[in-house]
C-alpha positions in Angstrom: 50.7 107.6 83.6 53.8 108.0 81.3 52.8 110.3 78.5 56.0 110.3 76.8 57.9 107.2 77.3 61.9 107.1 77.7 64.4 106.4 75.0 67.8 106.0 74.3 69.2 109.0 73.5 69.7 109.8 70.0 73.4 111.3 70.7 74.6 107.8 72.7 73.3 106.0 69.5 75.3 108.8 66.8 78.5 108.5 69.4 78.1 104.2 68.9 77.9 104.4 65.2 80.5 107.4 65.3 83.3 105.3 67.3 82.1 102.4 64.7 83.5 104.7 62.2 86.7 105.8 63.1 89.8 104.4 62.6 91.4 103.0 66.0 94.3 105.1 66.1 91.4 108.4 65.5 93.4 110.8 68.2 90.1 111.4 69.4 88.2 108.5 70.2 89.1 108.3 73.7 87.8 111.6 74.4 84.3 110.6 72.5 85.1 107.0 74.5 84.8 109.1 77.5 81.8 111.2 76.6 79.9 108.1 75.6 80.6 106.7 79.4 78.9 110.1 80.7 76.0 109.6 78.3 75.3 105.8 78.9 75.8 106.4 83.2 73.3 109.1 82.3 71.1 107.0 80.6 71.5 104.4 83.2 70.1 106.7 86.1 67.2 108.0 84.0 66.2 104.4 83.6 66.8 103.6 87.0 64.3 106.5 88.2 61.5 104.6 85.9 61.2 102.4 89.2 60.7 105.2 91.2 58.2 107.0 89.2 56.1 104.0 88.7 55.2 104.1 92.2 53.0 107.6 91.2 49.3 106.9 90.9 48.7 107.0 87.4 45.3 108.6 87.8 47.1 111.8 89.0 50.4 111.7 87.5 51.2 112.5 83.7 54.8 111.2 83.3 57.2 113.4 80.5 60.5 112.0 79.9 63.1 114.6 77.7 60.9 116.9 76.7 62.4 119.6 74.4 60.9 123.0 73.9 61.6 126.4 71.8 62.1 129.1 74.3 62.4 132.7 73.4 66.2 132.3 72.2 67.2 128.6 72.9 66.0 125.0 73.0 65.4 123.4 76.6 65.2 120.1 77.8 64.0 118.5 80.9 64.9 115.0 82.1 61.8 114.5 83.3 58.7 116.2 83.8 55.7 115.4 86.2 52.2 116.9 85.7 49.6 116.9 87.9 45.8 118.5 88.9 48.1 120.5 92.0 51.6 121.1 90.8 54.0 120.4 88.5 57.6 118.9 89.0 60.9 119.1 86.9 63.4 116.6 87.6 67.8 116.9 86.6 68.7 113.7 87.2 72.6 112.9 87.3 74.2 109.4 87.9 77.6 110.2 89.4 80.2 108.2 90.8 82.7 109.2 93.4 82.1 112.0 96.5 80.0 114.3 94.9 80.0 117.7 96.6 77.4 120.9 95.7 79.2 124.2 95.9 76.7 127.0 95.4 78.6 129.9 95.8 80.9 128.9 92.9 77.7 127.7 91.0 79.2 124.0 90.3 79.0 120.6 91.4 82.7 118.5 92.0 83.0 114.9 91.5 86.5 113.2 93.0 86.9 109.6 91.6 89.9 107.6 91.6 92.3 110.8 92.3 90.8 112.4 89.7 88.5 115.7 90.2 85.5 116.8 87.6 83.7 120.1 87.9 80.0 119.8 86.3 77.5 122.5 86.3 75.7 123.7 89.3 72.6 121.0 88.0 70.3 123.2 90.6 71.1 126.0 88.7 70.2 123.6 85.3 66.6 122.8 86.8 65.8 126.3 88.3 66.9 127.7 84.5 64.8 125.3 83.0 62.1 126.2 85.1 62.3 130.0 84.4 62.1 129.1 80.8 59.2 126.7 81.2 57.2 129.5 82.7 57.9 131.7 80.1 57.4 129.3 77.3 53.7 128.9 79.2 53.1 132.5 78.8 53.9 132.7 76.0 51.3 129.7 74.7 49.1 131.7 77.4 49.1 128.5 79.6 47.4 129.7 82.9 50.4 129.9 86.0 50.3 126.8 88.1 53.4 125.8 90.9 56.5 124.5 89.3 59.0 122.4 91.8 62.6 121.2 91.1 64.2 118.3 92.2 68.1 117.0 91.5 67.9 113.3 92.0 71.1 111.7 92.1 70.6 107.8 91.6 74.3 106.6 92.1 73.6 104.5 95.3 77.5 104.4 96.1 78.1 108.1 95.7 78.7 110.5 98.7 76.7 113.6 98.2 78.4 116.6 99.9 77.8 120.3 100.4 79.9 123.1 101.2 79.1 125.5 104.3 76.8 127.9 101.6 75.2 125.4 100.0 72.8 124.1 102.9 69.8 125.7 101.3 70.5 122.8 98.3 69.7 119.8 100.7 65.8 120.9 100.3 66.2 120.2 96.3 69.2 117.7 96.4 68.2 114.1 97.1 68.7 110.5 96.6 66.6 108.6 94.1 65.1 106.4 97.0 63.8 109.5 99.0 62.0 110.3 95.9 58.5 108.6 96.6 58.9 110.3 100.3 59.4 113.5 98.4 56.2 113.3 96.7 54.5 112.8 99.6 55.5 115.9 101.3 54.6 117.8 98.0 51.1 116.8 97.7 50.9 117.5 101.1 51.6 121.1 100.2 50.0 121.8 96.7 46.2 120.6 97.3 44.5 123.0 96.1 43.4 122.0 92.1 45.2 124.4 90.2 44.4 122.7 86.8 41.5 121.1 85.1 41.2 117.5 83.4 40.7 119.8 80.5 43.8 121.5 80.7 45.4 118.8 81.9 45.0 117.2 78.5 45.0 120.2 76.3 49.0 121.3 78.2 49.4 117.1 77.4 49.1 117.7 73.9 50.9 121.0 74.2 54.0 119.7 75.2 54.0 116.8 72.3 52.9 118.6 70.1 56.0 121.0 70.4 58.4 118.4 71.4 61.6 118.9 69.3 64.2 116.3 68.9 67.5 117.4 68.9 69.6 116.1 66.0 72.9 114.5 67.3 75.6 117.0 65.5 78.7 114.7 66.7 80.7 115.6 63.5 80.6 119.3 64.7 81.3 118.7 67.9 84.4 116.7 67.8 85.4 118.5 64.5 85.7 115.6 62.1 84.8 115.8 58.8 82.5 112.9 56.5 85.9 111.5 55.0 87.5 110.8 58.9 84.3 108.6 58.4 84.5 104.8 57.8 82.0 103.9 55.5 80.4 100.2 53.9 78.0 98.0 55.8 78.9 96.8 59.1 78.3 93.5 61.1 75.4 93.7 63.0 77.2 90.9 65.3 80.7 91.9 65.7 80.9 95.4 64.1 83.8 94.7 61.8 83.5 96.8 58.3 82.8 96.3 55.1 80.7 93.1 54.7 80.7 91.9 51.6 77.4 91.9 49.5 77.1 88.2 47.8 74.2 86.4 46.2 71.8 89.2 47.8 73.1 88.6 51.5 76.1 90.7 53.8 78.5 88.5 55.0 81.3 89.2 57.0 84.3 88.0 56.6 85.5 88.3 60.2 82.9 86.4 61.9 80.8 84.7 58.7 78.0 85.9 60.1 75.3 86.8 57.0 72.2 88.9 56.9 70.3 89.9 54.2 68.8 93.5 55.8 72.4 94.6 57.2 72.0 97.8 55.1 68.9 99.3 57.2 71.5 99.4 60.4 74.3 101.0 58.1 71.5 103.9 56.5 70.8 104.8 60.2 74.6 105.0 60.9 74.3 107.6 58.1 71.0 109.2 59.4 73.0 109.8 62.9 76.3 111.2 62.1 75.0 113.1 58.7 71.5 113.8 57.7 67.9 112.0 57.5 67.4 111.8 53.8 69.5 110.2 51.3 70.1 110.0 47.7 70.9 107.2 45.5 75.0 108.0 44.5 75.0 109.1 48.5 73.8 105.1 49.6 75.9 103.5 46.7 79.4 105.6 48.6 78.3 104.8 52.3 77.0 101.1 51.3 79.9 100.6 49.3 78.3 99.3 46.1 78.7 100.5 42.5 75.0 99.3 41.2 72.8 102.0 41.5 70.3 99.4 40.5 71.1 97.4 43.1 71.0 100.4 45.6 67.7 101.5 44.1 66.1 98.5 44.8 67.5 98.2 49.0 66.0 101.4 49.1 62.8 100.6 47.2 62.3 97.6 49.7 62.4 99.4 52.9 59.6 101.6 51.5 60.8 105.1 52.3 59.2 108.5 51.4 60.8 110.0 48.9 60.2 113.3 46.4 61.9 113.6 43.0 62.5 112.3 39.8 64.6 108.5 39.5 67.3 110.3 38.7 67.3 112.7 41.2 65.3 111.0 43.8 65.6 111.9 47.5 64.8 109.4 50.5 63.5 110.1 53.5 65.4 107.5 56.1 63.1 106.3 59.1 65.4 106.7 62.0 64.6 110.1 63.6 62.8 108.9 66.1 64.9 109.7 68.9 65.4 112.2 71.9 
């Protein structure tokens, strides 16, 4: 049963609205062009294990997808995460193109594509680290121990997995999305012993929701560009092109002619992505690119958002932080 359902990733929607931002000629929108492409293939593979896992009898299987966690010093994340009565099951999951080969002793993986070579983290190393920290974050909740197992699936059907001489040991850990199910089987064959209750079951259910963080995309930070590198004004929901033009109560653009009269709401989560989640009246009237501020307070009024403060000094809440 999928407990936590999957979702796009809040960072591939802030790199979107960032490269819907920036200038063309931005000296670094390829590199966030190329980043984006990592993301989305990510994305892709994630999804394309959803067929896979829905094979798992939901009667057994609680289903977790990115889950985030406090440890003791940092924030972890697994792509997915499998509970069950028996055993437990993190998965890294990594959509690669290209020969892919596993090099243990150097503690990293090598993608050759096109005649170009990548070097990605060991993702072994990724899932056994998340692992430690998952047992430790149980400890510390005073979760009783139960069997943890890590996977790497790699869901690229065209890619050619590799492994240098010292990396055998990886090929137990290191397989292919459609050997996943068979997998499975071999690891309920091992772990039958019921090292959980229903009860527990439920209670470490609600746990891990409970303390689920979502991670706000910092892109700005990242790529070091500051809020006036940052296009602002209401963009076309259809062909992207900024400013529309507010007239008679509707956006239209004056690229495509396309009108709308909610165009804002996809603009204010542009602004929720790439800066912060609430939002004050002068803030909306710069990024919307309208001098009313009764015009701005009524937009806002309309999409019904929490808010604290006086009129004058009134902050919004914005809905869009439901992500990953």
């Amino acid at each position: 049963m999928i407990v936590k359902a999957k979702k796009v990733e809040a960072e591939i929607l802030a790199l979107q609205a960032l490269l819907r931002r920036l200038p063309e000629k931005q000296s670094k929108r390829l590199q966030i062009e190329k980043d984006l492409a990592k993301k989305l293939a990510g994305f892709k593979g994630e999804q394309s294990m959803e067929y896979y896992v829905s094979f798992l009898p939901e009667d057994i299987y609680l289903i977790f997808h990115h889950i985030r966690l406090q440890g003791n010093l940092h924030h972890f994340q697994m792509d997915i995460f499998i509970l069950s009565p028996t055993f437990s099951l993190i998965l890294e999951v990594k959509h690669i193109s290209g020969k892919v080969t596993f090099d243990r002793d150097a503690n990293q993986l090598i993608r050759e594509y096109n005649n170009d070579v990548e070097v990605f983290p060991d993702p072994v190393l990724q899932a056994n680290h998340q692992k430690l920290q998952l047992i430790m974050w149980l400890k510390d909740k005073r979760f009783p121990p139960f069997p943890i197992e890590t996977l790497v699936v790699m869901t690229n059907p065209s890619s050619l997995i590799q492994f240098t001489p010292n990396s055998s040991s990886y090929k137990q850990t290191v397989l292919r999305s459609t050997n996943f199910i068979s997998k499975m089987n071999i690891l309920s064959q091992k772990y039958k012993e019921e090292k959980l209750t229903k009860r527990e079951i439920r209670k470490l259910s609600k746990l891990l929701l409970r303390n689920h963080i979502p991670k706000h995309p910092e892109v700005l930070q990242k790529y070091n560009i500051t809020q006036s590198e940052v296009l602002s004004g209401v963009h076309c929901p259809e062909c992207f092109y900024l400013p529309m033009h507010r007239i008679k109560g509707k956006w239209i653009c004056s690229k495509c002619n396309f009108s709308n009269k909610n165009a804002q709401k996809d603009t204010l989560e542009d602004y929720s992505l790439l800066f912060k989640s609430v939002i004050t009246n002068k803030e909306a009237r710069g990024f919307l690119k309208i001098d009313s501020d009764s015009i701005v307070q009524k937009l806002l009024k309309e999409m019904n958002l929490p808010h604290s403060g006086t009129t004058k000094g009134r902050v919004y809440q914005l809905p869009f932080n439901d992500w990953d």
